[in-house]
Structures are given as structure tokens and as C-alpha cells.
DOKOLRO-533937 format. One record per residue (C-alpha): residue number from 1; z, x, y. Coordinates in pm, whole numbers, plus 50000, padded with zeros to 5 digits. Layout:
<recs>
rovo:zz:xx:yy
NUM:Z:X:Y
...
</recs>
This chain:
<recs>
rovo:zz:xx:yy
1:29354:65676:15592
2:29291:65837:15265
3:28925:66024:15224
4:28893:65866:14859
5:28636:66046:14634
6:28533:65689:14456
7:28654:65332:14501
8:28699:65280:14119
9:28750:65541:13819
10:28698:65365:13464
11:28865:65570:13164
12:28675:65471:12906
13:28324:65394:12786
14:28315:65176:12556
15:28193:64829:12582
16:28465:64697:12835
17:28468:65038:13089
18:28069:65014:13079
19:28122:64656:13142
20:28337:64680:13426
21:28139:64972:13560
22:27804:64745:13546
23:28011:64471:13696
24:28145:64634:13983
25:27826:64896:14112
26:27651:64528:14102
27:27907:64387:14347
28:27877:64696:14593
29:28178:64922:14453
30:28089:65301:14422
31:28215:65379:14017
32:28304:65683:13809
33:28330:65662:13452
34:28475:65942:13252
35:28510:65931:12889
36:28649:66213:12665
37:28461:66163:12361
38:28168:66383:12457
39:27894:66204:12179
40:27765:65888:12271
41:27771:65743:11914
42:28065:65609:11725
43:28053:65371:11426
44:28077:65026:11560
45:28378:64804:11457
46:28250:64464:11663
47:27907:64323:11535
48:27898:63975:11708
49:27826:63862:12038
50:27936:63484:12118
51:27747:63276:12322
52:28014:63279:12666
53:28006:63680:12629
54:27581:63602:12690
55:27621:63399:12950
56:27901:63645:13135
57:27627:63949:13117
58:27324:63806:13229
59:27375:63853:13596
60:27389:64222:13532
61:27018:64160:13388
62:27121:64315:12991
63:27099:63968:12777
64:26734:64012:12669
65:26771:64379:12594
66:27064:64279:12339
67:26877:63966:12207
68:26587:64228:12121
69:26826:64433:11947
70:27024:64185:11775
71:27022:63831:11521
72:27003:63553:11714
73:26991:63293:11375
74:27219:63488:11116
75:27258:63341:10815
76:27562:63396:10595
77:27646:63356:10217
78:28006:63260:10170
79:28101:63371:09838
80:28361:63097:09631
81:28446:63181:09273
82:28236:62880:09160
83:27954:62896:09350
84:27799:63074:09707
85:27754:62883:10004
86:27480:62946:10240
87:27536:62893:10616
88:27270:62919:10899
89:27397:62940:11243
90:27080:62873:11457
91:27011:62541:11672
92:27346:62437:11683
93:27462:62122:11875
94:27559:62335:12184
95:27476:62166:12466
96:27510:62314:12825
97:27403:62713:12754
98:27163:62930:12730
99:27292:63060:12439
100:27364:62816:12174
101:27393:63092:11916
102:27625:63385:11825
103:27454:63720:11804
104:27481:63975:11560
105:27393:64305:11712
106:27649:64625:11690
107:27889:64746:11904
108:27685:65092:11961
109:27353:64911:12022
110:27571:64730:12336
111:27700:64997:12431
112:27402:65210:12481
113:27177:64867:12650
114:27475:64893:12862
115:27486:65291:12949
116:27116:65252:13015
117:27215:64960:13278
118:27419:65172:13476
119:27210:65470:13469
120:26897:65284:13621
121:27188:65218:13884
122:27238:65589:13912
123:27567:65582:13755
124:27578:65835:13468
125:27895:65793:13229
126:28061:66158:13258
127:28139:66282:12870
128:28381:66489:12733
129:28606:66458:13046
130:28997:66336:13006
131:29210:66189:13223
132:29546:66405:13145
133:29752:66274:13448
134:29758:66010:13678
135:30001:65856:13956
136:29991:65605:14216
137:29973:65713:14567
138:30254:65641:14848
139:29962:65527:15078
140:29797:65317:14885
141:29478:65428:14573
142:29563:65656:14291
143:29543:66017:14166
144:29394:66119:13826
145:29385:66499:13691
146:29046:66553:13486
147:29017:66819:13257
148:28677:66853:13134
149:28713:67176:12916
150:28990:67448:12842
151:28821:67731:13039
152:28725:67518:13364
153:29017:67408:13608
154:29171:67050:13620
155:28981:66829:13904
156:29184:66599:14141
157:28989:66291:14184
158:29140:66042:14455
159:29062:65660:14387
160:29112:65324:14568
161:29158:65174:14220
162:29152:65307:13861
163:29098:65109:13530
164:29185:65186:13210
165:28932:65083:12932
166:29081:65371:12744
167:29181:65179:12391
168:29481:65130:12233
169:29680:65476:12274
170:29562:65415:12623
171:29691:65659:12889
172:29690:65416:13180
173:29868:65170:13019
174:30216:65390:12953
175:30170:65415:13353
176:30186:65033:13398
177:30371:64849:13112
178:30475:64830:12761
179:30318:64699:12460
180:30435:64362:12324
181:30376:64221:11954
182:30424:64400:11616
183:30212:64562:11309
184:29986:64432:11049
185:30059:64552:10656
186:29734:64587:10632
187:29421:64812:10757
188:29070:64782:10748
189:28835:64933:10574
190:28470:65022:10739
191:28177:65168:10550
192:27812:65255:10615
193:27663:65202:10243
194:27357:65189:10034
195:27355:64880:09725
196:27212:64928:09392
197:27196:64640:09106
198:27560:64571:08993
199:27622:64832:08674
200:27823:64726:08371
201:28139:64852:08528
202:28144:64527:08812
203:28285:64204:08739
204:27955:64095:08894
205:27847:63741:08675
206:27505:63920:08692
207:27328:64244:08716
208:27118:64148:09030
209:27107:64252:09400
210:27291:64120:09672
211:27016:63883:09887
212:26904:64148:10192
213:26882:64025:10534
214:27209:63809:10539
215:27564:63813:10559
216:27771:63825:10268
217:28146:63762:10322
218:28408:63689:10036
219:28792:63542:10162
220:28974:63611:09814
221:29345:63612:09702
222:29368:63933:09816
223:29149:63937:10182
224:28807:63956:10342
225:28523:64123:10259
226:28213:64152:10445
227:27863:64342:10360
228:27661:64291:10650
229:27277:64415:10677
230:27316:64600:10970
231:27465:64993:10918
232:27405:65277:11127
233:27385:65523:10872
234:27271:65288:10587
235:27164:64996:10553
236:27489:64801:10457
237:27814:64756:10660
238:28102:64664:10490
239:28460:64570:10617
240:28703:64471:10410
241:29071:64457:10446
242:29376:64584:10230
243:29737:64689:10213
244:29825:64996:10406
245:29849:65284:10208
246:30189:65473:10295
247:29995:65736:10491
248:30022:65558:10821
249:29745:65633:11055
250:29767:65622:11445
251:29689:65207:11519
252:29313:65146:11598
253:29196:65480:11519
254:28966:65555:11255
255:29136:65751:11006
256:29016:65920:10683
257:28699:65859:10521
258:28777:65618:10171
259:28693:65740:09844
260:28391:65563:09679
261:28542:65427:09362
262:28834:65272:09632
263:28531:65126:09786
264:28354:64958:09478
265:28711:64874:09385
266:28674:64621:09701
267:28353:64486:09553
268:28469:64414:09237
269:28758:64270:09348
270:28542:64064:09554
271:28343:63922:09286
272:27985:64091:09427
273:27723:64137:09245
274:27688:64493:09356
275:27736:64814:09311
276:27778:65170:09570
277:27522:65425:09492
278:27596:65658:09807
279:27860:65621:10085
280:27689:65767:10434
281:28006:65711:10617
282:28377:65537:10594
283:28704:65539:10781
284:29029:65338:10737
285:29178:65184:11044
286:29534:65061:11106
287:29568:64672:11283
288:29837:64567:11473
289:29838:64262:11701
290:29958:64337:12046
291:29909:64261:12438
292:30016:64444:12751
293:30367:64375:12940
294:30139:64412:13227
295:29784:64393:13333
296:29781:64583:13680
297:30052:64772:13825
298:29889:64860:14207
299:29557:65022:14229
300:29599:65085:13819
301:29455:64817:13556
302:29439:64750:13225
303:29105:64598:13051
304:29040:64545:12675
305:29188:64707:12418
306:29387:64904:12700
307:29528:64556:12782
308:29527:64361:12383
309:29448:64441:12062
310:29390:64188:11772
311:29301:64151:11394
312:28940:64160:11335
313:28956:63745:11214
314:28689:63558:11519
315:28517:63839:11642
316:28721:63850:11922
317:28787:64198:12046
318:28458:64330:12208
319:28424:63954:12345
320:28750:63927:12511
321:28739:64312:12637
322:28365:64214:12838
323:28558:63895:12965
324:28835:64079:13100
325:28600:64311:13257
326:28348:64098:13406
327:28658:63863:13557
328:28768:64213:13766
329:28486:64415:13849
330:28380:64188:14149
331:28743:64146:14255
332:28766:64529:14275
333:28425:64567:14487
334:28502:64289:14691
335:28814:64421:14806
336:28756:64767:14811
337:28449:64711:15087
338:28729:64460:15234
339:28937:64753:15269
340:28662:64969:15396
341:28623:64750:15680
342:28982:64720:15846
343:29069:64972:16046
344:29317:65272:15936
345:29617:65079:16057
346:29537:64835:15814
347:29711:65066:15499
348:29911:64809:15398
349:29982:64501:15232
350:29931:64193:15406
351:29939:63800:15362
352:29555:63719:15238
353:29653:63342:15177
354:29399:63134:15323
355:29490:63076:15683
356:29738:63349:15650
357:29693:63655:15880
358:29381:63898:15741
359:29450:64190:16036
360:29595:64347:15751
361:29498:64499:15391
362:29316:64181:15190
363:29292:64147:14833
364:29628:64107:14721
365:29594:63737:14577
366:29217:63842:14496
367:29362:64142:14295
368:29691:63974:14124
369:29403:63646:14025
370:29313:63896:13726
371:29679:63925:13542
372:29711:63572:13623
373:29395:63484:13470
374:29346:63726:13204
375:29647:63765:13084
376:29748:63376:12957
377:29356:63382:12805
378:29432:63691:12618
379:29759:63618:12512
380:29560:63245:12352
381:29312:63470:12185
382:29585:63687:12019
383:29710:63428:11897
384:29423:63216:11808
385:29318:63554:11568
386:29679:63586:11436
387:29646:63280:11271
388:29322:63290:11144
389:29397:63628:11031
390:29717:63570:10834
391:29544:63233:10693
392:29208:63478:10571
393:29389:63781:10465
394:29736:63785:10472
395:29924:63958:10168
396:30205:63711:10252
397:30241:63497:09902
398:30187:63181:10087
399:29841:63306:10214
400:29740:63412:09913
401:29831:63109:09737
402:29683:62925:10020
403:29369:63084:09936
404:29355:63120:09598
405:29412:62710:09575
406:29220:62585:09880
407:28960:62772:09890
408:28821:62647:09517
409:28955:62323:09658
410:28725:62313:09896
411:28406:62433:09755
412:28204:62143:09717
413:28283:61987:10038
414:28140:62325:10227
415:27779:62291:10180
416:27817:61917:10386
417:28089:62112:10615
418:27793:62361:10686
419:27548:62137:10745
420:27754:61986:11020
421:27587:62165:11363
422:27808:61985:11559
423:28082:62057:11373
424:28017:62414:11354
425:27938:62397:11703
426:28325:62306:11791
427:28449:62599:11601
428:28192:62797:11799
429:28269:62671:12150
430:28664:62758:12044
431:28567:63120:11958
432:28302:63170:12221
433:28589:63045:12496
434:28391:62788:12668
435:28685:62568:12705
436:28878:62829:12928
437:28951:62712:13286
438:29133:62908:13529
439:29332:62567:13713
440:29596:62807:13860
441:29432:63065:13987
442:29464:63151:14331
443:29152:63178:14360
444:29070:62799:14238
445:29077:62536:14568
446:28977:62143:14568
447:28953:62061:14918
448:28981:61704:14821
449:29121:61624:14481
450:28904:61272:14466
451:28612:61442:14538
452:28306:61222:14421
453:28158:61357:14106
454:27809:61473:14084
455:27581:61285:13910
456:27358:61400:13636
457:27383:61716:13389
458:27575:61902:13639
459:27865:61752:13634
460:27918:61453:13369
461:28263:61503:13389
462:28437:61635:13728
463:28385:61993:13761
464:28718:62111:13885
465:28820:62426:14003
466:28899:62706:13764
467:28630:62527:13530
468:28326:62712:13357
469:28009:62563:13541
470:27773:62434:13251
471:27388:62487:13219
472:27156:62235:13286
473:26820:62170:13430
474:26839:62111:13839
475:26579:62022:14108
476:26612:62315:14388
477:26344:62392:14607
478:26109:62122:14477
479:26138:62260:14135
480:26331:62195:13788
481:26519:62537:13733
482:26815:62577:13436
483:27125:62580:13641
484:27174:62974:13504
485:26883:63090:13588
486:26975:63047:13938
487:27297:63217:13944
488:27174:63531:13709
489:27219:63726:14011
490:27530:63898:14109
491:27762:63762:14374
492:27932:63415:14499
493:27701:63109:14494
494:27730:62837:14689
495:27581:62496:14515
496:27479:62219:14791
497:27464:61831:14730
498:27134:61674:14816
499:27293:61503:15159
500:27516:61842:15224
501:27512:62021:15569
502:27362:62373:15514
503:27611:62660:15499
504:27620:62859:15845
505:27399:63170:15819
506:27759:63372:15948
507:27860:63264:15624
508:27565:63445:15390
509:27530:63762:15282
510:27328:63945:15025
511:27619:63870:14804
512:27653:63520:14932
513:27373:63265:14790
514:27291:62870:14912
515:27131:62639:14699
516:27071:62319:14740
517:27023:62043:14477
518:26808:61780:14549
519:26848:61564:14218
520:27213:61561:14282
521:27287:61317:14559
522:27583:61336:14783
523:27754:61549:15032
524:27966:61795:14837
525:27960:62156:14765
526:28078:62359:14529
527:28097:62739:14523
528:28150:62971:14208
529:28264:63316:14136
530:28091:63566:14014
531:28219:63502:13694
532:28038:63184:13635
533:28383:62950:13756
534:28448:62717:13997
535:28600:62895:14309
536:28604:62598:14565
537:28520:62220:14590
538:28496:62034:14837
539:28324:61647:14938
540:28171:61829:15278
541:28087:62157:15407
542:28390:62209:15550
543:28329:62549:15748
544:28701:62615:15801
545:28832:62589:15435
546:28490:62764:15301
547:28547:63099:15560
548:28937:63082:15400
549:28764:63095:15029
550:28539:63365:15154
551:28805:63639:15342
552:29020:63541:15052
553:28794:63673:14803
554:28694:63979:15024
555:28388:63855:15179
556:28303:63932:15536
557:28277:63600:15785
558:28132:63687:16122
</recs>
């Protein structure tokens, strides 16, 4: 059997690898993250947080650490050519979460709540260290060659699994698929300004200064523009997007810095009453829209922008890169301790179907879940943000024309539009990807399909499996408890009816929790995932089918 120096190497430490990392030390994996760029900080390029991403991290114990850093009520002024619009997104109609609010908190600020996470775990994210080479092994686990600096030698580092996290030029990647989808026309701009009164050389209607502590975003003939109150190295950030300029840059890359007047060229353009007085930092960026051929490929996996890449339209990327991760860091603990505990003759592949033979290696159908999963919710979001991107900024004529018509069109309607929270809150739930369900995963079983449904909060409709499991209040131990609150701990969680026959003690583990609801009559069970979804289902404790969900997912059964 191979003498593997880690279980899992992550390439990349951005939000997804530190993610993933968090994700997987929590589920009992031992992790190595390398990431070449040897500083910590980079200008962020995400600056919202939706509500599903929340509920996804707090069972690695970071969610109030970000809500202390970020804007849990932001309001925004949408800028029309008639008038301004102001929108408040706090106390939404969002029933069933935690969270019923985006957060506006930069992608730096996550990342380093999330470095700090891992190092209180003892993991320390190793900097300035490159993964130049890498190869799957005959035997099963992977190779990487590490080069750390020019005068020090290349290190060999042997690992049961390695996941790239390693952005769009990704490395790992190249090693397990292509790159589907095409180019955008257009780049983005990002800027770290400061705002002075608009001079006489803005279109500005009036000399004043932009409202502080807000949003301001403009959708205009000729794209976005956003001025949020937020920078790193001053005090506004702005995005806005534009045509290419024919000095192509690599895709996703920060490029040059962009010239001040090109910047207050934006502003005008956008109608804001403001004007640049200094320019602490900029950086054009090339967007394409495109998703991996392939997620995994053996012990080597794709995650984030490694795996997708979108327009910046929903706020998607650092959202859908934390999904991705926290959906396979338990899978790749789980079965790399199921692997640890077979016996050397147990190198190879074997039939982990439930009821199938287990003498062999598990985790094939656990592993090959995550492409299944991720990849048909990823390839939704791309184009979900393709859409919205060509309808917000486009340079085709029809957007444009789209825009420069509807948008005046609808003006006076958007103060009543915005004062819809349960309107807004549909929009919300789309973004945030509470409607995903996972109904064909292999890892999703119903026992029974006419299972009984549960009465009460937890179930109003039948929660099937592959289904997000809702928030709501519970009685459990002779106390009301939010339903999240009780599974903000890593690990599989098994949720007992009121009537329900307790789960075999053979069957626990410190990754394997029973509760038992006593406000929800009946006999049922359901377990979830780690993930927050609906593993298994059943209208009994059915010990047979239960110890088939468990050694399917990795889990010991003694």
C-alpha cells in the first residue's frame, strides 16, 4: 500500500481551497494547502455573501466572524436617468433560514476568517509554493512536484487525493478535462478610489457627493457600474464593465492598472455625481464564461474557478466555488479514513452500491456523487449569470437598446418593485440556490416513496431526498432549538420522529449524530449530509437500509 504523505493536497487558497481545506480537516481528513502567491492579500473581486453560502459554513463555526466583518442590511441606490431608486435588503420575506439576508463583506476579509479557521486547526496554508507537475498514480493517489523557490530542490509529495482550487489557468484542470464555453467582449474594470464633489468637467446634474455608506450601481446603455463603500485601499470600490481593449489579457487575471481619466470616463458615462481625486489601486480583468469537461478525473478534482468561471452579473462566483467545496470535502475525508481502514489488498476499485460487496476500496459512488452533483448546478449557474449578464451589460445592440428603453420604462414602477420583500425575496432564494436538490444523486435514497410527511415547520411539504433541509424551530430534548442550530456541527445527522426506534449505538460515531424530535409525531427518520441535504428517508428505522447509507458514504458500521 502506498505510504501517502497527506490524504488531500488543495492548490489554491483562495476562498474555495480554504473552503475545502476547512471542510475536510473537520470531517477527519489530514490537508495540505499550497498556494504560490506568497502574500496573503489580493484585491477582492467577490463582495457578497448569499444567504445558502451562510448556512453551508456554519458547521465549520466561521458565520459570526464574517457577519462581524461584513453588511448584513445593505442598502443600494439604483441610479435611472430620471430619478435614483433606493433599495434596502434587510428583513426580507425569507422564511426557513438563518440568514434571510445577503452579506456584503469582501472576498479578502473571507478569506483571511477562513485562514484563521484552519490555523486554530493546526493547518497552516503553505505560501509561495507551486505545484509544477502532477500525475496520477498506477496504484491508486497522486503525485505532485512542489517547487517552493529557484535555489531549493523540487519536493515529491504523495497524496490519496488532490484538488485543484487553483483558478482559471488552473494546472490541475489541463490534467483532467477541457474547458467548455466561449469569451466575453468585454472586461471588467476594478478600482480602489477616493470621491470628491463632482467638478465642472462631470455630466453630474449636481455638484454634490455621492451618499456614503451605500451602494451605488448604474445599468446604462453601455454596462454596469458599481461604487461600493467598501475598498481596501480606499474607501470606494468600483467595478464597472467595458469593451475589451485590443490588448488581450490572460482570462481572469488582473491585468494593468487603468488610467484615471479612463476611470472618471466610467463615471461620467454613468451619470454620477462624482468625481476621482486619487486612484490607490486598479486592474482590468478579462471575462469569459466557461465550465469544466470534467470535474474529477481519479484521485484529481476540480473546485471553483478551477471547475467554472462566470460574468460577475449575481454574485455568483465566490458562492458557487464554497458550494462546490463544501459538497466534497466530507466525501474526500470520509473515504479516505474508509480507505485507511481496509486492508492493503483492498487497492482497488470495488462495487460500494448499497448491498454490493464493501471487502474492497469504497467511495467510488461517494466520490463520482460530486461531478454528478456539482456539475449540472454549476452548469445552471453559468447560465443563470449569462443571461443576466448579456441582459445588464451586453454591447450586443439589442441589449443596449433593451436597456436604454426599458430601463426608463420601468422607473416608476421600481420604487413599488422594491418595496416588494417577498418579491425580492424570490429573486434572492434564485441567486442564493435554495431551490437546488440533488434527486439523482447516488447518494439520495427514499426507503419508501409514500413515506408519511412530517408535520409542522419541518417538513410542510415532503422533504425528499436530494432536498435542502429548511430551518425551523423543533422540540429536542425537552427544548425548542432552530433546526440549524442543531446540525452546526460537522458530520451526518440522523433526525428521529417522535414514535421512532432509536438508532443502534453500532451505528454512531463522533461523526454520526441522533436526534430526536418530539413535536414531530410519527415513526420516520431522516438522515442528512453534511452538506445540509437529505441523504436517506425512510417511514422506520430500518437498520439494514440505514448501515447501506452509512458504508456507502464511508462511515464505519460495527
Amino acid at each position: 500500500m502506498t505510504d501517502f504523505d497527506t490524504d488531500l493536497l488543495i492548490v489554491g487558497a483562495g476562498t474555495t481551497g480554504l473552503t475545502l481545506a476547512l471542510q475536510a480537516v473537520d470531517h477527519g481528513a489530514r490537508v495540505r494547502v499550497v498556494e504560490r502567491r506568497p502574500e496573503a492579500f489580493r484585491p477582492s473581486r467577490a463582495m457578497v455573501m448569499h444567504p445558502r453560502t451562510l448556512e453551508l459554513l456554519r458547521p465549520l463555526g466561521v458565520t459570526d466572524a464574517l457577519l462581524a466583518l461584513g453588511d448584513s442590511a445593505p442598502s443600494v441606490r439604483l441610479h435611472l436617468p430620471s430619478r435614483v431608486v433606493s433599495v434596502s435588503i434587510e428583513k426580507l420575506d425569507l422564511p426557513g433560514t438563518a440568514f434571510p439576508h445577503p452579506l456584503l463583506v469582501r472576498q479578502s476579509d473571507v478569506e483571511a476568517v477562513l485562514a484563521a479557521a484552519l490555523a486554530e486547526r493546526g493547518v497552516l496554508v503553505q505560501r509561495g509554493a507551486e505545484v509544477v507537475r502532477l500525475a496520477r498514480l498506477r496504484q491508486g493517489g497522486a503525485r505532485a512536484v512542489l517547487r517552493t523557490a529557484d535555489d531549493e530542490p523540487d519536493e515529491d509529495v504523495l497524496c490519496r487525493y488532490l484538488a485543484g482550487c487553483d483558478g482559471p489557468a488552473s494546472l490541475v484542470r489541463r490534467s483532467v478535462g477541457g474547458f467548455l464555453g466561449g469569451d466575453y467582449d468585454q472586461e471588467v474594470v476594478l478600482a480602489d478610489v477616493e470621491l470628491g464633489p463632482a467638478g465642472t468637467g462631470s455630466r453630474a446634474v449636481a455638484p454634490v457627493m455621492l451618499e456614503t455608506g451605500v451602494a451605488h450601481v448604474v445599468v446604462g446603455r453601455q454596462g454596469l457600474v458599481f461604487l461600493f463603500n467598501i475598498g481596501e485601499r480606499a474607501t470606494w470600490r468600483m467595478l464597472a464593465t467595458r469593451r475589451a481593449g485590443d490588448d488581450r489579457q490572460p482570462f481572469g487575471q488582473p491585468g494593468p492598472p487603468v488610467p484615471q481619466e479612463q476611470l472618471q470616463r466610467l463615471v461620467d458615462e454613468a451619470g454620477l455625481p462624482a468625481q476621482i481625486i486619487e486612484v490607490a489601486w486598479s486592474a482590468q480583468v478579462r471575462l469569459q464564461h466557461r465550465i469544466a469537461s470534467r470535474f474529477s478525473r481519479g484521485p484529481l478534482f476540480v473546485a471553483g474557478d478551477a471547475a467554472h468561471v462566470h460574468s460577475p452579473a449575481g454574485a455568483q462566483g465566490m458562492n458557487a466555488g464554497i458550494h462546490d467545496a463544501v459538497n466534497l470535502g466530507w466525501k474526500l475525508a470520509f473515504a479516505a479514513a474508509a480507505v485507511r481502514r481496509l486492508p492493503e489488498t483492498a487497492d482497488t476499485p470495488g462495487d460500494t452500491r448499497p448491498g454490493g460487496s464493501l471487502a474492497a476500496r469504497p467511495g467510488s459512488a461517494l466520490l463520482d456523487s460530486y461531478a454528478l452533483e456539482r456539475r449540472p448546478a454549476d452548469r445552471a449557474v453559468l447560465r443563470l449569470t449569462h443571461t443576466m449578464y448579456w441582459a445588464e451589460a451586453s454591447l450586443h445592440p439589442l441589449a443596449q437598446l433593451g436597456r436604454a428603453v426599458l430601463v426608463p420604462v420601468a422607473g416608476p414602477v421600481l420604487p413599488w418593485l422594491a418595496r416588494q420583500r417577498r418579491l425580492t425575496a424570490v429573486g434572492l432564494r434564485t441567486l442564493s440556490q435554495f431551490r437546488l436538490r440533488y434527486p439523482h444523486s447516488p447518494l439520495s435514497m427514499d426507503v419508501r416513496a409514500s413515506l408519511t410527511p412530517v408535520r409542522g415547520g419541518l417538513a410542510r411539504r415532503v422533504l425528499r431526498p436530494g432536498s435542502r433541509v429548511p430551518d425551523t424551530l423543533v422540540r429536542c430534548e425537552g427544548r425548542r432549538v432552530r433546526l440549524h442550530a442543531l446540525l452546526a456541527r460537522p458530520g451526518v445527522h440522523i433526525l428521529l420522529q417522535a414514535n421512532a426506534r432509536p438508532v443502534p449505538d453500532r451505528m454512531l460515531s463522533p461523526l454520526v449524530h441522533s436526534y430526536r424530535l418530539d413535536d414531530r409525531p410519527g415513526t420516520g427518520i431522516l438522515v442528512v449530509r453534511p452538506d445540509g441535504y437529505v441523504g436517506l428517508r425512510a417511514p422506520v428505522l430500518d437498520e439494514p437500509h440505514l448501515a447501506a447509507w452509512l458504508r456507502l458514504v464511508g462511515l464505519p458500521v460495527r
